[in-house]
C-alpha positions as CSV (number, residue, x, y, z in Angstrom):
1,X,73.9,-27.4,-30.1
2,X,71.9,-26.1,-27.1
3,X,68.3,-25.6,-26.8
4,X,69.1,-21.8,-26.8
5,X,71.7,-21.1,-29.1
6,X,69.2,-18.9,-30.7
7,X,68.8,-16.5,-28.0
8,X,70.3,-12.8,-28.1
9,X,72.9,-11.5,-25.6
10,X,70.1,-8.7,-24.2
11,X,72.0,-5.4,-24.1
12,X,72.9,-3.7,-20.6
13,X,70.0,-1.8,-18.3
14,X,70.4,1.6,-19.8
15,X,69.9,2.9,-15.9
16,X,71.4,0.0,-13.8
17,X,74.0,-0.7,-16.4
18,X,75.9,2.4,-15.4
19,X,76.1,1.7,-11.8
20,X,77.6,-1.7,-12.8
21,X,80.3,0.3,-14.8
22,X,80.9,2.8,-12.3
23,X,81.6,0.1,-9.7
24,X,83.9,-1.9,-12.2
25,X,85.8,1.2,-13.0
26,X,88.8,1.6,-10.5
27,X,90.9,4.0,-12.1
28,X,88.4,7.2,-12.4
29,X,87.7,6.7,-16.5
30,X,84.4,8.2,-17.4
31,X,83.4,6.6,-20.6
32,X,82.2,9.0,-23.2
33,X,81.9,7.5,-26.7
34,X,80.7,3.7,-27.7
35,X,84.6,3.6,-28.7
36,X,86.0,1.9,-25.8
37,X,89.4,3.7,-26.3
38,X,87.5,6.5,-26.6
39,X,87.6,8.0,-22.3
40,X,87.9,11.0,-20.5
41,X,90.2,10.9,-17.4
42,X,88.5,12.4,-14.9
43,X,90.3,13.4,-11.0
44,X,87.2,11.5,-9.6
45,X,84.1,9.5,-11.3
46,X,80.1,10.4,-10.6
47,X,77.3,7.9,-10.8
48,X,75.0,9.5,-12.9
49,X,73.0,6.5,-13.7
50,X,70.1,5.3,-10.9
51,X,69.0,8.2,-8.6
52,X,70.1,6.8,-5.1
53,X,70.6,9.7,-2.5
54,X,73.9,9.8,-1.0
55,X,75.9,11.8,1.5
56,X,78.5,14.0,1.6
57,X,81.1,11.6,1.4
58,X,79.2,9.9,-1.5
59,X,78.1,6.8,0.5
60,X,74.5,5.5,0.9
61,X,72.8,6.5,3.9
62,X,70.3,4.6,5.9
63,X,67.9,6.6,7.7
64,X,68.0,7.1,11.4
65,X,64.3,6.0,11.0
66,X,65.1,2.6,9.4
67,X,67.7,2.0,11.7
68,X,65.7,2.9,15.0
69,X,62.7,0.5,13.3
70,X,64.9,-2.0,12.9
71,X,66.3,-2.6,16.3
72,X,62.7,-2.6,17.5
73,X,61.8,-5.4,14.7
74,X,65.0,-7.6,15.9
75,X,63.9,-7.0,19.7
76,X,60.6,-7.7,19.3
77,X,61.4,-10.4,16.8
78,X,64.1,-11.8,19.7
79,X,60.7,-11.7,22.3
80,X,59.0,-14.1,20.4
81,X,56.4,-11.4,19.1
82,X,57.2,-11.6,15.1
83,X,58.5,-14.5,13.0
84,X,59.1,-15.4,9.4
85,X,56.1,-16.4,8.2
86,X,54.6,-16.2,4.7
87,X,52.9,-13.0,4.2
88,X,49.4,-13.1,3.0
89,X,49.1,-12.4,-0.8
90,X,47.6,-8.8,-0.5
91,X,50.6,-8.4,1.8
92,X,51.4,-7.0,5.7
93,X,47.8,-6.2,7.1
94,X,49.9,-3.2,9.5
95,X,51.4,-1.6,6.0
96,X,48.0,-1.9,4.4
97,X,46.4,-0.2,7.5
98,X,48.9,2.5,6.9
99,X,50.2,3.1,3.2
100,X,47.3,4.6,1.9
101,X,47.3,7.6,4.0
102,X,50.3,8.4,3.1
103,X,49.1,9.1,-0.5
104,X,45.7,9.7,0.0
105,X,45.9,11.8,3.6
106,X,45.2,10.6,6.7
107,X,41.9,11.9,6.8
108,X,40.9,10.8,3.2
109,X,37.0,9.7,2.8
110,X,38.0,7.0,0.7
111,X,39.9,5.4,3.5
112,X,37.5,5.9,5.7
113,X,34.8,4.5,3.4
114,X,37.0,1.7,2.4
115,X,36.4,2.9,-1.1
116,X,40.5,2.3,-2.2
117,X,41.8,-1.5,-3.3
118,X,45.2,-2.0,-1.4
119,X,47.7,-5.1,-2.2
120,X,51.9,-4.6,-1.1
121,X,54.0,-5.0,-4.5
122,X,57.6,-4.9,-5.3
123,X,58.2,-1.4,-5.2
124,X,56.6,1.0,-7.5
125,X,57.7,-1.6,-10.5
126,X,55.7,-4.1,-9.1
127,X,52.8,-2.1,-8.5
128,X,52.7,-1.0,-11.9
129,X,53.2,-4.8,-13.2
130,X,50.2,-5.4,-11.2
131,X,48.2,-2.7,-12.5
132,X,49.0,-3.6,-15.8
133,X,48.3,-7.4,-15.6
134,X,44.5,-6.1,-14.1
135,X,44.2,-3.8,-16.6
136,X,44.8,-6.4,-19.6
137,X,41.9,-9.0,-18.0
138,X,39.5,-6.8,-17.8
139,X,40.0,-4.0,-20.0
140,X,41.9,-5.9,-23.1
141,X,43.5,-4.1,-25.5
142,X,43.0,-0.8,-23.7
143,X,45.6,1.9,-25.3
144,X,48.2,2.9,-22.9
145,X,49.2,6.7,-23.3
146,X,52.8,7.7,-21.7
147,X,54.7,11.0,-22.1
148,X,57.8,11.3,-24.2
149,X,60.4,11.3,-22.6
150,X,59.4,9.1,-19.2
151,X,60.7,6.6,-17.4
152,X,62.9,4.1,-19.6
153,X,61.0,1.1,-18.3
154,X,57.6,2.4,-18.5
155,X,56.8,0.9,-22.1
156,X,58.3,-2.5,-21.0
157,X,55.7,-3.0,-17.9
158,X,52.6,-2.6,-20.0
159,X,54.1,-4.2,-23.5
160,X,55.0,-7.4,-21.3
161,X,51.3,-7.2,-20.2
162,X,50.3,-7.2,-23.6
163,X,48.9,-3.5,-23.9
164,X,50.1,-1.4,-26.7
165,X,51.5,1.6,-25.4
166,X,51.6,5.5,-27.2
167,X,53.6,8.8,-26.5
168,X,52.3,12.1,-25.3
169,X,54.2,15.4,-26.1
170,X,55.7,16.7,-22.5
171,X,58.7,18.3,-23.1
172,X,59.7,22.3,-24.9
173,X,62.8,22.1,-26.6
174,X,63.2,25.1,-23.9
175,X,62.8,22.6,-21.1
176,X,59.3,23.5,-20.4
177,X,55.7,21.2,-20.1
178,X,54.2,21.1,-23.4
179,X,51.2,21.7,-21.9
180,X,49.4,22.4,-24.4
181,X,51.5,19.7,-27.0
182,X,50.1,17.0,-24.1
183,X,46.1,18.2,-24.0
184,X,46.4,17.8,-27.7
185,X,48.2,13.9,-28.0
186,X,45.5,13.2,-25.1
187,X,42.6,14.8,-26.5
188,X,43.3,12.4,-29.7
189,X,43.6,9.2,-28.0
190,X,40.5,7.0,-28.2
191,X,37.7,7.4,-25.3
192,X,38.2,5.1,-22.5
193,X,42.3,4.8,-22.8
194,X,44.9,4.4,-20.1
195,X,47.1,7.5,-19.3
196,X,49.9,7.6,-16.8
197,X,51.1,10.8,-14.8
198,X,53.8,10.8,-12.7
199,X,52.2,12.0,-9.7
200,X,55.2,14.4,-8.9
201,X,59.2,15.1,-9.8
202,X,58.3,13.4,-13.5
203,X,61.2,10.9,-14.6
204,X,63.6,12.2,-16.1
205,X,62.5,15.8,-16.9
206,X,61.8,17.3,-13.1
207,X,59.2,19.6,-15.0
208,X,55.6,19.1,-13.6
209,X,52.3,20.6,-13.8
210,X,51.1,23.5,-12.2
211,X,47.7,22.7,-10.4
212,X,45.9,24.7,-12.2
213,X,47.2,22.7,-14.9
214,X,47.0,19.9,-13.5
215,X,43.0,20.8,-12.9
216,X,42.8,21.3,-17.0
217,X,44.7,17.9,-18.0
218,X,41.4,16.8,-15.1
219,X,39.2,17.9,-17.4
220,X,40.0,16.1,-20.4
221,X,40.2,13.1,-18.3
222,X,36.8,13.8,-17.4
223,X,35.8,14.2,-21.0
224,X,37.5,11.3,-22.2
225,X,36.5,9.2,-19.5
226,X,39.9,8.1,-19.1
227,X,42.0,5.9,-16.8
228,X,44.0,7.7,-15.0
229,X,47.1,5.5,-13.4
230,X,49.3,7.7,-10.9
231,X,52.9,6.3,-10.7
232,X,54.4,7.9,-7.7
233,X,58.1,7.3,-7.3
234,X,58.7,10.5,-5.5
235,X,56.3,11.7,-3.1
236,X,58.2,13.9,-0.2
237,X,61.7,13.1,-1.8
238,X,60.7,15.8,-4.5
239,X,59.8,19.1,-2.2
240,X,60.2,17.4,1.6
241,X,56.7,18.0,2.0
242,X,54.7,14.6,1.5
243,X,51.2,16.5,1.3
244,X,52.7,19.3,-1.5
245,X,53.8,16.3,-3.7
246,X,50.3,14.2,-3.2
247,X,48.7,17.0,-4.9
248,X,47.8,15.5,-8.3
249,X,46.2,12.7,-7.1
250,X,44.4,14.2,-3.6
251,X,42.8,16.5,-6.6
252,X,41.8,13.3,-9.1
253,X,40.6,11.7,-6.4
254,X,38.8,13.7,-4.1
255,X,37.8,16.9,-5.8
256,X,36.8,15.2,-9.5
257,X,35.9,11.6,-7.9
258,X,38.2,10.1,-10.5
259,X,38.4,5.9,-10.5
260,X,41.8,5.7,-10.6
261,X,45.1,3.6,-10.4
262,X,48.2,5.0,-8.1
263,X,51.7,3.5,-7.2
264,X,53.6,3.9,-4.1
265,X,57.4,3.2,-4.0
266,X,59.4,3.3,-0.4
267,X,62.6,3.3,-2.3
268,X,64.1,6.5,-2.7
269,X,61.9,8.1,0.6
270,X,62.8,5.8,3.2
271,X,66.2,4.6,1.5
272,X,64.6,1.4,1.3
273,X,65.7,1.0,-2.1
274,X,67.2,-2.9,-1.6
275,X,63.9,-3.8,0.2
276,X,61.3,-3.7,-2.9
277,X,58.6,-1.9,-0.8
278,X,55.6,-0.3,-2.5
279,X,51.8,-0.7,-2.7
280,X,49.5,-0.3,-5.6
281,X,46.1,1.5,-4.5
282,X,43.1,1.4,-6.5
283,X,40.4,3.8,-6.0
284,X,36.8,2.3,-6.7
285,X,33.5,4.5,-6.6
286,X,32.0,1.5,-3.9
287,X,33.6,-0.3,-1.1
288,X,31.6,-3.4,-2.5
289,X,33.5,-3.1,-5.7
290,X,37.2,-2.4,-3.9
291,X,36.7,-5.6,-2.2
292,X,36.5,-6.9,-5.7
293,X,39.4,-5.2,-7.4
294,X,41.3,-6.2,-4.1
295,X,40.6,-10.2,-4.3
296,X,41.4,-10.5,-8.2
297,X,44.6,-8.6,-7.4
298,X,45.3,-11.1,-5.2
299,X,45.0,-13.8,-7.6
300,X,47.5,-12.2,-10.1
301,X,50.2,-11.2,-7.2
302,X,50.1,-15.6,-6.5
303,X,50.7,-16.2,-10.3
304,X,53.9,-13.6,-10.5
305,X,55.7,-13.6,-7.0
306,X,53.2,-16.2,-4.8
307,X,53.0,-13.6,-1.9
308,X,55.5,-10.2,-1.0
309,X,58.6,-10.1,1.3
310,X,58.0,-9.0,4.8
311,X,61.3,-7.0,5.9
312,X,60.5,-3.7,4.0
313,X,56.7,-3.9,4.8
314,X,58.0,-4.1,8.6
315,X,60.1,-1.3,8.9
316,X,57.8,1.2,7.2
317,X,54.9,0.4,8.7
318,X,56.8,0.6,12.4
319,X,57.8,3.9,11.4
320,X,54.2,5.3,9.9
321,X,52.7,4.1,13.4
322,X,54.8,5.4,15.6
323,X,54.4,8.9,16.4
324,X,58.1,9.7,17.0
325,X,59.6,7.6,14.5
326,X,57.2,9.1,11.8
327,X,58.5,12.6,13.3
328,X,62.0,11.7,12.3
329,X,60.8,9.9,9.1
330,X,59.8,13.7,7.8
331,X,62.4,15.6,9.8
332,X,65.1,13.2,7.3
333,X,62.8,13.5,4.1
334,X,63.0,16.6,4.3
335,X,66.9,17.1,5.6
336,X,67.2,15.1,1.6
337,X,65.2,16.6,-0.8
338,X,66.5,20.5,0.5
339,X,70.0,19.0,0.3
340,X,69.0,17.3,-3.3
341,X,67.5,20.9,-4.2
342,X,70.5,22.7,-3.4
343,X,73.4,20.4,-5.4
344,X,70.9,21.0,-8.4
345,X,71.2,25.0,-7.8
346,X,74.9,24.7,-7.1
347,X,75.5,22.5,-10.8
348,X,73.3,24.5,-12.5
349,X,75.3,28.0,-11.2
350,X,78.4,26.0,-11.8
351,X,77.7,25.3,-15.1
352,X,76.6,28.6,-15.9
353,X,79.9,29.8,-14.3
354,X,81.8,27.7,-17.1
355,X,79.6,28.5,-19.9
356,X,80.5,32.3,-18.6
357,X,84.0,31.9,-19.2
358,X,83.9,29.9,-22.2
C-alpha cells in the first residue's frame, strides 16, 4: 500500500479546467449537464472559462509591443549586454524602477518619497500569496473580508496562509453593487480587519464602484481603520485608459493617505499571461518603514519561489522605458479593451434579439 493511498483525487480548476476541456474536445460538444451523455452539439465551441484576449480568428495575440521588446532583449542579449543570471529576491531592479508608476502615476509623491514597498511576484497570484504570507506574521489571525461573488481563488490564497476569510454583499439580484448591502457587511467586521477591492473590472461581476462611492466605502475604511489590499488584475484592459482604471487606489492612497496593500498583474495587459509577471506594492506612511516591509518581503519570496523569473520582468520593463514602445503598449491596450467592450454590446444585443423572438 503506498504512503498516499489516502490522498483524494482533487477535483478539476473550476476556471483552468474548462480550457483543458475545450482543448480535448475535437468534435465541437459543449458539455452542459454533469451527465456526460448529457451535450449540446454546437456548429463551433467557445472558451468561456479563463479570460485570455483573442483575435478575430480566435487565436492568442502577442503584442506588437512584446514582440518589438523581445528582439531588442535577444539582440542585446546576443551583444553580450544581458545574461541569465539569478534575479535578486525583490526581483529586476529596471521593473521595480518602473512598475509602480504604472499604478501609482508617474508623478506619485510616494514614489518620489520612496514611501511604497516593491518586490516582483508571480503575477497578481503571487503577489497576493505574498501579501498574505506578511500579513499572517505580523498581523495573525487578522479577518479577511472578500465580496461575494469574487474571484474563485481568492479564499484559497489567504486560507493557505492561515487567515480566516468572510464574504461581503456585492451583488443586486438586478446585477447592480449592493452598495449599500457592502457598507453594511464592512461596517460589522471587527476594527483593524483585512478587506480586498478589486481595484477595477471586479472578477466576475464587471460591476464597480462609482468614485463617489468608492470615496464613501473610504470612509468606513477610515473609520474602521481597516487594511485595505487592492488586487488589480485589470488596470487599462478594463476602459483602455490605464489612469481611469487606477482610480480606486490613486484616491486611497493619495487623497485619504491610506497604508495599503496593491497587486499588479502583466497578464491580461501585455498578453503576458504565460510569463507570471506582476509586482506586489505596499504603501508605508515612512520610507524608513518601506525599507522594512521591503526586506521581510524578501525573506518570504526565498522561502516560496527562492527568487522570480527574469523573461517577463524584461520585456515589460523595456517597453515602460522606452518612449515609443510604451506609445504602442497603450495604442494596443487600448485597440483590446474597445474591441473587448464592443463583443460584450454585440452578445448582450444578440441575446436580447433572441429573447425578442422567443
Amino acid at each position: 500500500m503506498s504512503l498516499w493511498s489516502h490522498v483524494e483525487q482533487a477535483p478539476p480548476d473550476p476556471i483552468l479546467g474548462v480550457g483543458v476541456a475545450y482543448n480535448n474536445d475535437p468534435v465541437g460538444f459543449i458539455t452542459i449537464s454533469p451527465n456526460p451523455n448529457d451535450v449540446l452539439k454546437a456548429e463551433k465551441k467557445v472558451n468561456l472559462g479563463i479570460g485570455a484576449y483573442r483575435d478575430d480568428t480566435g487565436k492568442p495575440w502577442v503584442l506588437g509591443c512584446v514582440k518589438h521588446a523581445e528582439q531588442k532583449i535577444l539582440k542585446d542579449t546576443e551583444d553580450g549586454k544581458l545574461n541569465k543570471e539569478y534575479l535578486p529576491v525583490q526581483g529586476l531592479q529596471a521593473f521595480l524602477d518602473v512598475t509602480s508608476a504604472v499604478i501609482l502615476g508617474k508623478d506619485s509623491p510616494l514614489i518620489k518619497e520612496k514611501k511604497v514597498a516593491i518586490v516582483q511576484s508571480l503575477s497578481g497570484t503571487g503577489a497576493l500569496r505574498i501579501a498574505a504570507e506578511f500579513l499572517s506574521i505580523y498581523k495573525p489571525g487578522v479577518p479577511v473580508y472578500v465580496s461575494d461573488p469574487t474571484w474563485g481563488n481568492h479564499h484559497q490564497i489567504f486560507k493557505k496562509a492561515g487567515l480566516q476569510t468572510h464574504s461581503y454583499r456585492y451583488l443586486t439580484k438586478d446585477m447592480k453593487l449592493d452598495i449599500d448591502g457592502m457598507l453594511a457587511d464592512l461596517k460589522a467586521a471587527p476594527e483593524g480587519s483585512v478587506f480586498i477591492f478589486h481595484t477595477v473590472a471586479h472578477n466576475p461581476t464587471g460591476v464597480d464602484p462609482t468614485p463617489d462611492q468608492w470615496k464613501t466605502i473610504a470612509d468606513l475604511c477610515e473609520a474602521k481603520k481597516a487594511i485595505p489590499v487592492f488586487d488589480t488584475a485589470y488596470q487599462g484592459y478594463a476602459s483602455g485608459d490605464l489612469d481611469k482604471d487606477a482610480f480606486s487606489v490613486r484616491y486611497f492612497a493619495h487623497e485619504r493617505g491610506f497604508e495599503l496593500f496593491v497587486t499588479q498583474s502583466y497578464s491580461k495587459n501585455f498578453g503576458l499571461y504565460g510569463e507570471r509577471i506582476g509586482a506586489l506594492n505596499v504603501v508605508c506612511k515612512d520610507p524608513a518603514v518601506a525599507t522594512k516591509v521591503t526586506s521581510q518581503l524578501g525573506l518570504i519570496i526565498r522561502a516560496m519561489v527562492s527568487n522570480p523569473p527574469l523573461h517577463g520582468a524584461r520585456i515589460v520593463s523595456t517597453v515602460i522605458s522606452d518612449p515609443e514602445l510604451y506609445k504602442q503598449w497603450d495604442t494596443e491596450l487600448k485597440l483590446m479593451a474597445n474591441r473587448i467592450i464592443s463583443m460584450r454590446q454585440d452578445l448582450v444585443d444578440a441575446l436580447k434579439e433572441v429573447r425578442h423572438h422567443a
